[in-house]
C-alpha positions as CSV (number, residue, x, y, z in Angstrom):
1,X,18.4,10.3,-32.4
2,X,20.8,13.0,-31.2
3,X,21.7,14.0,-27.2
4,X,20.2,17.2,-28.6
5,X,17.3,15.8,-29.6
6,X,16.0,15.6,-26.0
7,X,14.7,11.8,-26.6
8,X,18.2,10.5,-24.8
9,X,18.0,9.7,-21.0
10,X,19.2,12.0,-18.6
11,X,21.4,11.8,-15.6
12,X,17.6,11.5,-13.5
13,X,17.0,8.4,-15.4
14,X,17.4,4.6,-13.4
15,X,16.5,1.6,-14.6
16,X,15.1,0.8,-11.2
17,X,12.5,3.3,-11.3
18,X,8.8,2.6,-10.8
19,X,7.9,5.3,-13.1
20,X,3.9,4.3,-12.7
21,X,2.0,3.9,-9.9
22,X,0.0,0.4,-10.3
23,X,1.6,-2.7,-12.2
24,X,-0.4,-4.3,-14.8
25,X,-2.1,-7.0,-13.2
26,X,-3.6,-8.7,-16.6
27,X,-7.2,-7.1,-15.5
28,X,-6.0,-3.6,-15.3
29,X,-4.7,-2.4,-18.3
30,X,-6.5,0.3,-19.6
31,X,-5.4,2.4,-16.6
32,X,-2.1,0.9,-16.6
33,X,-1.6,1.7,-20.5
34,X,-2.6,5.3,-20.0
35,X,-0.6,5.9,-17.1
36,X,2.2,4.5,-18.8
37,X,1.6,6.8,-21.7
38,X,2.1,9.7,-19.4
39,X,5.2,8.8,-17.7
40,X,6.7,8.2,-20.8
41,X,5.9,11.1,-22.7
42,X,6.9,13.6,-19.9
43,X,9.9,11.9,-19.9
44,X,10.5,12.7,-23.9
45,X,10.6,8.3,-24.3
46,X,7.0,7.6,-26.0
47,X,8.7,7.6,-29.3
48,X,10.7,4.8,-28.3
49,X,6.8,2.6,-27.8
50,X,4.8,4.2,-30.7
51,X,7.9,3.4,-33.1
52,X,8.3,7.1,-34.0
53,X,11.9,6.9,-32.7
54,X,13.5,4.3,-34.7
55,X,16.3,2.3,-34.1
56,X,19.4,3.7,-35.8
57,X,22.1,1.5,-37.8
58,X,24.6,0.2,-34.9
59,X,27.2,0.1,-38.2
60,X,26.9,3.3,-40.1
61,X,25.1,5.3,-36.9
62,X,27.4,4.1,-33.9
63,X,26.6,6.8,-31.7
64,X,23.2,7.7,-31.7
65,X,22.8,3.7,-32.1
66,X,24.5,3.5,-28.1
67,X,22.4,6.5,-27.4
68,X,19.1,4.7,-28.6
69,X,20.2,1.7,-27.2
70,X,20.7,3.1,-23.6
71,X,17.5,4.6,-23.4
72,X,16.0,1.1,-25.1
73,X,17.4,-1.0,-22.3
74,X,16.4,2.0,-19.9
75,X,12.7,1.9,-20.9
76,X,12.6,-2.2,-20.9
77,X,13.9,-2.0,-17.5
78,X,10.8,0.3,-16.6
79,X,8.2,-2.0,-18.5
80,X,9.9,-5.0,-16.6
81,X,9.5,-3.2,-13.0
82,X,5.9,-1.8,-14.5
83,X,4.5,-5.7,-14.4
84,X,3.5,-8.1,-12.2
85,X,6.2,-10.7,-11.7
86,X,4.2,-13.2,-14.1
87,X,3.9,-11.1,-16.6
88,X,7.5,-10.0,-16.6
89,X,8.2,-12.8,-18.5
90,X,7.0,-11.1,-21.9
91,X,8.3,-8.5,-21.5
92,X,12.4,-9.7,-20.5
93,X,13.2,-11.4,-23.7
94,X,11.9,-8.4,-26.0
95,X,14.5,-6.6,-27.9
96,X,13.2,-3.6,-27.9
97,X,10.5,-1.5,-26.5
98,X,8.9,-0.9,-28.9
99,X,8.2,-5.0,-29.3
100,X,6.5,-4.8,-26.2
């Protein structure tokens, strides 16, 4: 992953962003998923879920591995806000987002 690739987040991103307009509920997640999918891939990040963005090596890769990283943590912030609060608790302690 390159900041030419277009996969990177932009200066419009925030972790604090609700990028989906219903939180998954634990009864609602067929609409949830799919309007999750959208959001994500008109934002350039479903690679990041569907594992077709893969983690680059933090030794040899350094920079795209801060790059991936920073949109990683961005997207697990979104997933966290996307959830009801007792359901949040799967979703904090994943490493990645494409565990979740």
């Amino acid at each position: 992953m390159t900041a030419e690739s277009g996969a990177g987040c932009s200066g419009t991103d925030h972790p604090g962003h609700l990028i989906v307009p219903i939180k998954l509920n634990g009864t609602n997640y067929p609409s949830w998923s799919k309007s999750m999918i959208h959001a994500l891939t008109a934002k350039n990040k479903i690679g990041f879920i569907n594992g077709s963005i893969e983690q680059p090596s933090e030794k040899d890769q350094p920079t795209e591995y801060a790059l991936w990283n920073q949109c990683n943590n961005m997207i697990l912030s979104w997933l966290t806000h996307s959830v009801e609060p007792d359901l949040a608790k799967g979703v904090i302690h994943a490493k990645t987002s494409y565990q979740v």
